[in-house]
KEBAZA-64671 format. One line per 10 residues: number of its first residue (from 1); their letters; for each residue x, z, y of C-alpha. Coordinates in steps of 0.25 Angstrom, whole numbers, plus 5000, padded with zeros to 4 digits. Last residue first. Layout:
// residues N
NUM) A) X Z Y; ...
//
This chain:
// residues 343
343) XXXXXXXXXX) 5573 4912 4738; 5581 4924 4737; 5576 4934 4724; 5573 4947 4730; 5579 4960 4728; 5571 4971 4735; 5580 4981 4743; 5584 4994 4736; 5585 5003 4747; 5573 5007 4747
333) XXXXXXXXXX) 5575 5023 4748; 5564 5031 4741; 5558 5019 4735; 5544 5018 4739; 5533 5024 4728; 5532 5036 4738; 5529 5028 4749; 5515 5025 4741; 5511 5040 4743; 5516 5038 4758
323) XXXXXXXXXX) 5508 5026 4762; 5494 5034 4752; 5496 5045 4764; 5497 5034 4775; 5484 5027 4769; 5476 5042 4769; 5482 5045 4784; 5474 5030 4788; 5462 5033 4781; 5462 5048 4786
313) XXXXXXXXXX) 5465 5042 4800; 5454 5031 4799; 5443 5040 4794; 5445 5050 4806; 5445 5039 4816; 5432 5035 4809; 5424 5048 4812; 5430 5050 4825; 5423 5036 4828; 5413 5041 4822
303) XXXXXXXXXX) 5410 5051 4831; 5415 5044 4843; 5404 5034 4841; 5392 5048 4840; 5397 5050 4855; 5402 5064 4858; 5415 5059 4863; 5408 5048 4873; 5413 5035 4869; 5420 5023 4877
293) XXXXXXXXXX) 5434 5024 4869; 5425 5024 4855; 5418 5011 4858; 5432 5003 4854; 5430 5006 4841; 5418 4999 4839; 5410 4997 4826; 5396 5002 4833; 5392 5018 4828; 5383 5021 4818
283) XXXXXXXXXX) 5393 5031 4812; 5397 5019 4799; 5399 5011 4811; 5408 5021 4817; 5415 5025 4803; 5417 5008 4801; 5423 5007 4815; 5434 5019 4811; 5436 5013 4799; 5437 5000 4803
273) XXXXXXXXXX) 5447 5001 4815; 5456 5010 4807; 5457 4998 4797; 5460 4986 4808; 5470 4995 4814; 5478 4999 4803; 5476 4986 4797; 5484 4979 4810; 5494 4990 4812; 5496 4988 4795
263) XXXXXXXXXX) 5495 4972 4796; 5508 4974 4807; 5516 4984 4800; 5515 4977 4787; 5518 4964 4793; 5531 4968 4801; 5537 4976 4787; 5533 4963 4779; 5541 4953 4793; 5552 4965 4792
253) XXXXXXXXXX) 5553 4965 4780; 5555 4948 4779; 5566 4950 4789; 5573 4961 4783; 5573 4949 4770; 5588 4950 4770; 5592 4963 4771; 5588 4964 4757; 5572 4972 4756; 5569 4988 4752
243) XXXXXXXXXX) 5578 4991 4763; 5568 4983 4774; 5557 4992 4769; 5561 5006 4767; 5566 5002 4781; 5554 5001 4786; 5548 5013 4779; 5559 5022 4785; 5556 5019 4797; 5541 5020 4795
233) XXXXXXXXXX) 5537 5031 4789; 5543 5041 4798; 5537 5035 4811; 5524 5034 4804; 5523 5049 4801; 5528 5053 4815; 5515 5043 4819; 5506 5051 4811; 5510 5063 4814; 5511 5061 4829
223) XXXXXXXXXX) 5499 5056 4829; 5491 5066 4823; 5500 5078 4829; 5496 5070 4842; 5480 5069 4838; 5478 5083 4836; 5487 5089 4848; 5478 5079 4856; 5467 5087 4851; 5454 5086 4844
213) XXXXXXXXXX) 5442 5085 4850; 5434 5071 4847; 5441 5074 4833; 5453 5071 4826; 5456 5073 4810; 5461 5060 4807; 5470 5059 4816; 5479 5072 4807; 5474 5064 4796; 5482 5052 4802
203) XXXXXXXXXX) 5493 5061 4804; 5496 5066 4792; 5495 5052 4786; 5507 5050 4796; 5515 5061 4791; 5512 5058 4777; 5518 5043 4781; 5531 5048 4786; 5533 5058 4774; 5532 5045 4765
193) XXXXXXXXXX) 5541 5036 4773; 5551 5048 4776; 5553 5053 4762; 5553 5038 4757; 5564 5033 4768; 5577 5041 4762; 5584 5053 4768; 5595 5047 4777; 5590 5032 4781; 5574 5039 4780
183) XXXXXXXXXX) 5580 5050 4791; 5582 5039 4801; 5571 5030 4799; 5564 5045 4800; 5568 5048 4813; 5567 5032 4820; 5555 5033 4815; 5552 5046 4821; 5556 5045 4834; 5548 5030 4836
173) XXXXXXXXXX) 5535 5035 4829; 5535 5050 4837; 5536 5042 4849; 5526 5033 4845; 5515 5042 4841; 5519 5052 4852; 5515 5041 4862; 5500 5041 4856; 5494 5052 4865; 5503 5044 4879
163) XXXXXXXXXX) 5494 5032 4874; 5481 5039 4873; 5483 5045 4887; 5484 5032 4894; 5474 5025 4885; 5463 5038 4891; 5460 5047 4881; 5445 5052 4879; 5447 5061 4867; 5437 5053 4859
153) XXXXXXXXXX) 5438 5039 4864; 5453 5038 4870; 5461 5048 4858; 5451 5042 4849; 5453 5029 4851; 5468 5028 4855; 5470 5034 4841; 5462 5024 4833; 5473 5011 4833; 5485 5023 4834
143) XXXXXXXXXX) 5479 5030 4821; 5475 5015 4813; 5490 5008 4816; 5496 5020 4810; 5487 5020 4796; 5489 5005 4796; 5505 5004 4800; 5507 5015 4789; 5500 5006 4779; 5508 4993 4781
133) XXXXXXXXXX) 5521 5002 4781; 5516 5008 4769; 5513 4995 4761; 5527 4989 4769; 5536 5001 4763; 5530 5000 4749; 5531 4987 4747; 5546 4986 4752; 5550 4999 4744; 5543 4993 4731
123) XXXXXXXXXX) 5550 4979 4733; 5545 4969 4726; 5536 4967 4740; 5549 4960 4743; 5543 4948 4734; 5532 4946 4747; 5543 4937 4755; 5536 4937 4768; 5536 4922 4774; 5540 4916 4761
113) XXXXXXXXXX) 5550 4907 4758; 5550 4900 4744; 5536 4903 4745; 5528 4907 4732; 5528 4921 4735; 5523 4920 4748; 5512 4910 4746; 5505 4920 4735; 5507 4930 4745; 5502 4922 4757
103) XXXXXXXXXX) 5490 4917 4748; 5485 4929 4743; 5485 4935 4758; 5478 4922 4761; 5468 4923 4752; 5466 4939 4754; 5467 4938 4770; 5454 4927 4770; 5448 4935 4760; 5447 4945 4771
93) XXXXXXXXXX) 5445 4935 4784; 5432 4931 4774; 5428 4946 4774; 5429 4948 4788; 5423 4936 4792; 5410 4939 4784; 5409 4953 4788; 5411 4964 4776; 5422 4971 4783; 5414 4971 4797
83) XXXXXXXXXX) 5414 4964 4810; 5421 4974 4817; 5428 4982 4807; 5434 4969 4799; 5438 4962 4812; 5454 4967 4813; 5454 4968 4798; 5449 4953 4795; 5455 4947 4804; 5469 4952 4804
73) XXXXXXXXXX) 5470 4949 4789; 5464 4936 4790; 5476 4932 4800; 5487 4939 4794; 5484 4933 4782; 5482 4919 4790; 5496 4922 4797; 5502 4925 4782; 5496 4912 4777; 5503 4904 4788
63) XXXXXXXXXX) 5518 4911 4787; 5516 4909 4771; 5513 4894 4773; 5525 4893 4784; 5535 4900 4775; 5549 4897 4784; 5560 4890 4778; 5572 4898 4781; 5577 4897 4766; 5583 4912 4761
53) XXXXXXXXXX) 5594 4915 4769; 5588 4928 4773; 5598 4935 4781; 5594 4930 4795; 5591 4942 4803; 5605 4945 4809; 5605 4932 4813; 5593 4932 4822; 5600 4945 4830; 5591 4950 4838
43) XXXXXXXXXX) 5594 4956 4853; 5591 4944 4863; 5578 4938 4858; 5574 4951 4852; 5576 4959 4866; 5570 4945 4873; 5558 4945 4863; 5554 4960 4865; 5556 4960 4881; 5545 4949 4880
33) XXXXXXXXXX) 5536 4957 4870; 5538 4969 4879; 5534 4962 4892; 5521 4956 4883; 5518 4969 4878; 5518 4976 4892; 5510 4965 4900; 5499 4965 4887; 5497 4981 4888; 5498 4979 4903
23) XXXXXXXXXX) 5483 4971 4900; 5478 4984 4897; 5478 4989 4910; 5485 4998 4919; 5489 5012 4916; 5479 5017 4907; 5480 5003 4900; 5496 5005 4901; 5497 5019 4895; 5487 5016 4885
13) XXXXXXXXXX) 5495 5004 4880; 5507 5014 4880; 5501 5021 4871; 5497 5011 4862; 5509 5003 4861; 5518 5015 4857; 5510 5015 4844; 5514 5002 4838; 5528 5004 4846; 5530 5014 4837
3) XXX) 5527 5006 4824; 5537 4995 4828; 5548 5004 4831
//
């Protein structure tokens, strides 16, 4: 549900730009956060979470050093394209993210109680499932990050019409998610992890290969690959995951299975937006994205925009490809959950 309302999002931004402004984007996010809080304030059972009776001391130390990871990390990918890879701020916010991603680890294993217990990573299901959970988010993040600029800057789209383009993508993501959990339960998660991620890879390829003319047949039999793919994937991924893991440490997934999801959206954007820049630049064009709304289709910046929309798809439909090759490493169930020593 988490990666469907990723995509629903944008199209009903669109809608509501189109509709009335952009500030209705805020109005709607706050009224949903605040309908969010009273269902999990009235709904959720704290004592049905509580299983680890581990100490509840809480790692403050690892809880700051993973804020400055996140920190570094988000600097430096969110900036790289703009001020350059090579820039001076760039490179220290990169070395910044190494000593402290060294430090976190080396903090982690050595606390008594550690903010994400890194000794689940024993587990080869567990691994397995967050690396291409981490990877799917990327390559999916990247194709609904480009779309809404091609579909506005080279078939002239309004945000409106964009949005209804990209409802498929998360109606196909909920139905099928809820289909291949279901199926993965009877028949085994590999099969569906592995077929969900060739499906997507298909996709992406399928993106890959638009031009200023193609259809809106083309790029829905695009999306709708891609996302049926994602929708498969992920259910079963998920709970590849949390069975890989005692009942007792659910919580700690889901703070691994959160983070992997949430650094894959932020790298997918990051790493889309630098390709495509660095194909513009490398066209004599200016680093800006943002330019290719406001362009005239036969304009030299459209070009290599295309260009660089073509080379971010194939990047991403490759990754999705090597996430099905190492989903074939998994276990084909993971029932066996990691056996770790209490503290």
């Amino acid at each position: 549900m988490a990666g469907a309302g990723g995509v629903l999002g944008p199209a009903v931004g669109g809608f509501l730009i189109t509709a009335f402004d952009w500030r209705w984007i805020f109005y709607v996010n706050a009224s949903l956060a605040i309908v969010a809080i009273i269902a999990a304030a009235c709904l959720i059972r704290s004592e049905v979470l509580r299983q680890d009776t581990r100490s509840p001391k809480y790692d403050f130390t690892g809880a700051a050093l993973s804020a400055v990871v996140l920190l570094t990390f988000l600097l430096a990918v969110s900036n790289g394209s703009q001020m350059g890879w090579t820039s001076g701020p760039i490179l220290a916010a990169a070395l910044g993210f190494i000593a402290f991603l060294a430090a976190f680890v080396w903090w982690e294993l050595r606390s008594d109680v550690p903010l994400l217990d890194l000794r689940l990573f024993r587990s080869r299901v567990f691994s397995i499932g967050l690396i291409t959970n981490f990877m799917s988010f990327v390559a999916t993040t990247s194709a609904r990050f480009l779309l809404p600029f091609y579909l506005q800057g080279a078939l002239g789209y309004t945000p409106a019409v964009v949005g209804l383009v990209l409802l498929p993508n998360a109606a196909s993501r909920i139905v099928l998610g809820v289909v291949g959990g279901h199926l993965s339960d009877r028949f085994g998660r590999r099969p569906f992890t592995v077929t969900g991620l060739l499906l997507s890879a298909a996709g992406l390829f399928a993106l890959a290969s638009l031009s200023v003319s193609s259809s809106l047949v083309h790029v829905l039999v695009g999306v709708l690959l891609q996302s049926a793919g994602t929708g498969f994937f992920q259910s079963p991924n998920s709970a590849s995951i949390f069975s890989a893991v005692e009942t007792g440490r659910h919580g700690v997934v889901s703070a691994f299975v959160s983070l992997s999801r949430n650094s894959g959206t932020v790298t997918g954007t990051a790493v889309a937006t630098s390709i495509v820049v660095a194909v513009m630049v490398g066209g004599g064009d200016e680093p800006d994205i943002n330019a290719v709304l406001s362009s005239v289709p036969t304009t030299g910046l459209l070009s290599s925009f295309m260009a660089g929309l073509k080379s971010a798809f194939m990047v991403m439909g490759a990754l999705q490809l090597a996430s099905a090759a190492v989903s074939l490493f998994s276990s084909p169930t993971g029932l066996q959950p990691a056996s770790l020593p209490e503290d």
